[in-house]
C-alpha positions, 0 to 999 in steps of 0.5 A: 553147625547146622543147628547153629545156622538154623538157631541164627535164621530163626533169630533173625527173622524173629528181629525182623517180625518184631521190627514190624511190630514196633514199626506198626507201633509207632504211628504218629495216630495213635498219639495224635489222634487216640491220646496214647500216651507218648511216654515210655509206658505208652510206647511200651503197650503199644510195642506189646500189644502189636508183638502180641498179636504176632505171636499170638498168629505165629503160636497158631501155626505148625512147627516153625511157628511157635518156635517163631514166636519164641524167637519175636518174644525173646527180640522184644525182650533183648530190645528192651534191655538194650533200650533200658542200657541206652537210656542210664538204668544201672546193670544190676536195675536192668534185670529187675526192670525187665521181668517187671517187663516180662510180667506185665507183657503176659498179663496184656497178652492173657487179657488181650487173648480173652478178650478177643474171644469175647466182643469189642466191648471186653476188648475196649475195656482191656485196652482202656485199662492197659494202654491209657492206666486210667489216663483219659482217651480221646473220645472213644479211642478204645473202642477205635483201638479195640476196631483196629486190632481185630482188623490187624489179627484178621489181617495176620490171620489171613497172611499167608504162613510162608510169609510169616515163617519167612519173617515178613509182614505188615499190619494195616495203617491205622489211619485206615480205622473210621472214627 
C-alpha cells in the first residue's frame, strides 16, 4: 500500500512539473514576438522544449530525480494522448501518433542536450531547425530563444532541489529576454 501512496506522490508532482512546463510554453511572445508558429507543431516543441529542460534538471539529481523525471515524461505523454482523444484522432491512430510523438521528442531532447554543450550558435541553429522546421522566424528569433533556454536551464539549475522534488517550479518570463 505504501508503495502505491508513493507511485501516486510521484505521479502527481510529476503533472504539477509538466503543468509548469506547458504554462512557460504558452506565453503569448513566443507567437507574437518570435513567430513561433501557433499550431499544434509549434505548440508541441515548445511544451517539449520546456519538459525537456525539466527533465534534463531532474535526471541530474540524487534519487528521487530521476524517477521525477520519469514521472514529467510519462504526464507529457499521457497529456498528449488525451489531447489526441479530445481533438478526433481514432483509438487505433492515437498510439501511432504518439510514438511519432515520443520519438520526435527524443531526438530535440538529444539535440538540445549537445547543443547546450556547445555554444549559442549550435543552440540557435537546433532551435531553427526544430521550433520553426524550416518556417521563417522573426528576426533573430533563434538566437533569442536560444538566450532564453540557457537563462531557464540556469534558473533550474540554480533552484533549490527540494523544490524540484517537492514539484514546484518556474521558469523566468520570456518577455524578460532583450531583443
Amino acid at each position: 500500500m505504501l508503495g502505491f501512496l508513493r507511485r501516486r506522490r510521484q505521479e502527481r508532482k510529476g503533472y504539477e512539473l509538466y503543468g509548469a512546463a506547458v504554462a512557460a510554453a504558452r506565453q503569448p511572445w513566443f507567437y507574437r514576438e518570435l513567430g513561433v508558429p501557433d499550431t499544434l507543431d509549434g505548440r508541441f516543441d515548445l511544451v517539449g522544449l520546456h519538459a525537456f529542460l525539466v527533465i534534463r534538471r531532474l535526471a541530474a539529481l540524487p534519487p528521487p530525480g530521476p524517477d521525477l523525471a520519469q514521472a514529467v515524461f510519462d504526464a507529457m505523454f499521457s497529456d498528449m494522448d488525451t489531447n489526441l482523444r479530445e481533438m478526433g484522432v481514432s483509438d487505433l491512430a492515437v498510439g501511432k501518433r504518439v510514438k511519432t510523438m515520443w520519438e520526435a521528442f527524443h531526438g530535440r531532447a538529444a539535440a538540445y542536450e549537445s547543443a547546450l554543450a556547445a555554444d549559442d550558435a549550435a543552440l540557435a541553429t537546433a532551435l531553427l531547425r526544430n521550433v520553426w522546421r524550416g518556417g521563417e522566424p522573426v528576426g533573430d528569433a533563434p538566437q533569442r530563444l536560444a538566450r532564453l533556454v540557457r537563462r531557464q536551464a540556469a534558473a533550474l539549475a540554480a533552484m533549490p532541489a527540494e523544490a524540484l522534488l517537492a514539484g514546484c517550479l518556474s521558469f523566468p518570463a520570456a518577455e524578460e529576454v532583450p531583443a
